[in-house]
KEMI-664700 format. One line per 4 residues: for each residue x, y, z of C-alpha. Coordinates in pm, 1 decimal, always signed. Each point is the difference from the previous one (the first is absolute). Layout:
KEMI-664700
X Y Z ~ ...
***
This chain:
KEMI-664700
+420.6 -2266.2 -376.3 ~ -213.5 +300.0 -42.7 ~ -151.5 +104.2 -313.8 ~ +32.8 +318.9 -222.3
-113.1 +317.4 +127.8 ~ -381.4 +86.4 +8.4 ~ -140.9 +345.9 -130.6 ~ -129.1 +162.1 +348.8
-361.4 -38.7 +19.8 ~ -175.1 +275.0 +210.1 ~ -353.4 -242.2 +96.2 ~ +305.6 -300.1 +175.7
-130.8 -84.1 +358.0 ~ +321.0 +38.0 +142.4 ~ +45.8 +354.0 -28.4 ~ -317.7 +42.8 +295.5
+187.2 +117.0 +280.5 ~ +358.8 -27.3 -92.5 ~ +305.1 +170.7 +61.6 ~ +177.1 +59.8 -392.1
+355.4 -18.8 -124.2 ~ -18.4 +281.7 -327.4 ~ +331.0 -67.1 -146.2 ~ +240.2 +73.3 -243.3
+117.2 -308.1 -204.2 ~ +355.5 +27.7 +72.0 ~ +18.1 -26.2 +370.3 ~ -19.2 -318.9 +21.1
+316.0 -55.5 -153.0 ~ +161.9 +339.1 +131.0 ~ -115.7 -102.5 +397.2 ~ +77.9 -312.9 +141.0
-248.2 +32.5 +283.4 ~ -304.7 +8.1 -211.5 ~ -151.7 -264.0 +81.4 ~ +69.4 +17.5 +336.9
-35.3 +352.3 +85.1 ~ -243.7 +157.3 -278.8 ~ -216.4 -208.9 -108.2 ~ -83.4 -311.1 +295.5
-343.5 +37.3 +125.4 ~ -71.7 +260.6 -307.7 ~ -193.5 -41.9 -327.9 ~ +231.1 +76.0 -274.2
-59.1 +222.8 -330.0 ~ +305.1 +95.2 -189.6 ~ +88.6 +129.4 -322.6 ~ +231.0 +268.7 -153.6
-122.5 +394.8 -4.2 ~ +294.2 +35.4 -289.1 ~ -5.8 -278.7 -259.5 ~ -372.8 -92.2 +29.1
-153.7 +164.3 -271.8 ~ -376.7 +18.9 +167.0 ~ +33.6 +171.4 +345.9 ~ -379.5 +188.5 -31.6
-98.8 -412.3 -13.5 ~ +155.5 -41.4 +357.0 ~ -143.1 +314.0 +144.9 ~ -333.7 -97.6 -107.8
+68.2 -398.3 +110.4 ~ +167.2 +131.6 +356.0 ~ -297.2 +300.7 +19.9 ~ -318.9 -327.5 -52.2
+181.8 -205.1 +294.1 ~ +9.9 +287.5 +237.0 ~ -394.0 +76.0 -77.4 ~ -80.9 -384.7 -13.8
+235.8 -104.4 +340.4 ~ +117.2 +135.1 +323.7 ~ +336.6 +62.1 +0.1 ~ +152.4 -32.3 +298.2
+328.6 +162.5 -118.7 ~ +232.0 +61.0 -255.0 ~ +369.4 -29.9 -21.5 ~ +164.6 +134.6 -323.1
+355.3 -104.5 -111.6 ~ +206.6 +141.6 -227.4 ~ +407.2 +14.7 -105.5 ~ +125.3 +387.0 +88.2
+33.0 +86.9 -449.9 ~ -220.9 +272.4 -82.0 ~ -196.6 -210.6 -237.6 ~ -95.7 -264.8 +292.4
-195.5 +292.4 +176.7 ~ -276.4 -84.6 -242.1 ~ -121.8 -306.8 +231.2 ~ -109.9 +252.3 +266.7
-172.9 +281.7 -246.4 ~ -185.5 -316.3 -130.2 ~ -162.1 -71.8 +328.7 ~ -41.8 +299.7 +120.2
-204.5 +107.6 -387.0 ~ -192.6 -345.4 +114.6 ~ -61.8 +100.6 +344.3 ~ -138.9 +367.1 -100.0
-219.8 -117.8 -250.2 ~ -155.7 -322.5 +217.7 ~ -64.4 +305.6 +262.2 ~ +196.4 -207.7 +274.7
+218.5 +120.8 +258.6 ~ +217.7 -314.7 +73.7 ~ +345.6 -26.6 +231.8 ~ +278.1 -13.6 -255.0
+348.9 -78.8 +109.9 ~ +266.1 +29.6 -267.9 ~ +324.3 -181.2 -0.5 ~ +294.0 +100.2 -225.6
+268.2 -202.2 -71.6 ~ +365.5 +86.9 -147.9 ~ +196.9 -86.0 -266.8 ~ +227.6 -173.0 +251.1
-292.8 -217.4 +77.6 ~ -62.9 +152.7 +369.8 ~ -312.1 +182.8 +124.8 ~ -14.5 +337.5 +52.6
***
C-alpha cells in the first residue's frame, strides 16, 4: 500500500535526467488513462493551481529542480476550466526564473474525461 503524499523536494536524486509529469490533481480521476498514458516512465509532481493557497512555493520548488537537474522534458496536464490553466503559468514562471529552456508538451483534458 503506498503511503501519504510527500512534499516535493527539489535536492531528490531522481529528478537527474528525467522526463516529468506537472499535473493538475484532478486528472487522475477525470482520465482513465493516466497511468498508462501520462504518467508511465515519467516523474510525477501534481497539485492544484486553484485551491492551493501557496502557488509562489511551487514556482520556487519547480524553478530549484530545473537549476539543480536536467530535465529531459516536461509534460503539463490540465482539465480544459479556465482556472486549471494555472498548472502551465506555474511552470512556465519556474522555467523563466531557473533561466532554462526545456521541451514542454501540454496535455488538456475535458470535462468528458477525453484528451484534447
Amino acid at each position: 500500500m503506498a503511503g501519504p503524499a510527500q512534499p516535493v523536494k527539489p535536492r531528490a536524486p531522481y529528478f537527474e535526467n528525467a522526463d516529468l509529469l506537472i499535473s493538475a490533481d484532478c486528472i487522475p480521476f477525470a482520465y482513465g488513462g493516466f497511468h498508462e498514458e501520462l504518467l508511465k516512465g515519467r516523474i510525477l509532481v501534481i497539485f492544484c493551481s486553484k485551491l492551493d493557497p501557496d502557488i509562489e512555493g511551487y514556482i520556487e520548488k519547480l524553478a530549484e529542480i530545473f537549476k539543480r537537474h536536467t530535465i529531459r522534458s516536461i509534460m503539463v496536464a490540465h482539465m480544459e476550466v479556465p482556472c486549471c490553466s494555472g498548472v502551465r503559468y506555474v511552470v512556465d514562471k519556474a522555467l523563466q526564473k531557473a533561466g532554462k529552456a526545456i521541451p514542454v508538451e501540454e496535455t488538456t483534458i475535458t470535462i468528458d474525461g477525453n484528451i484534447i
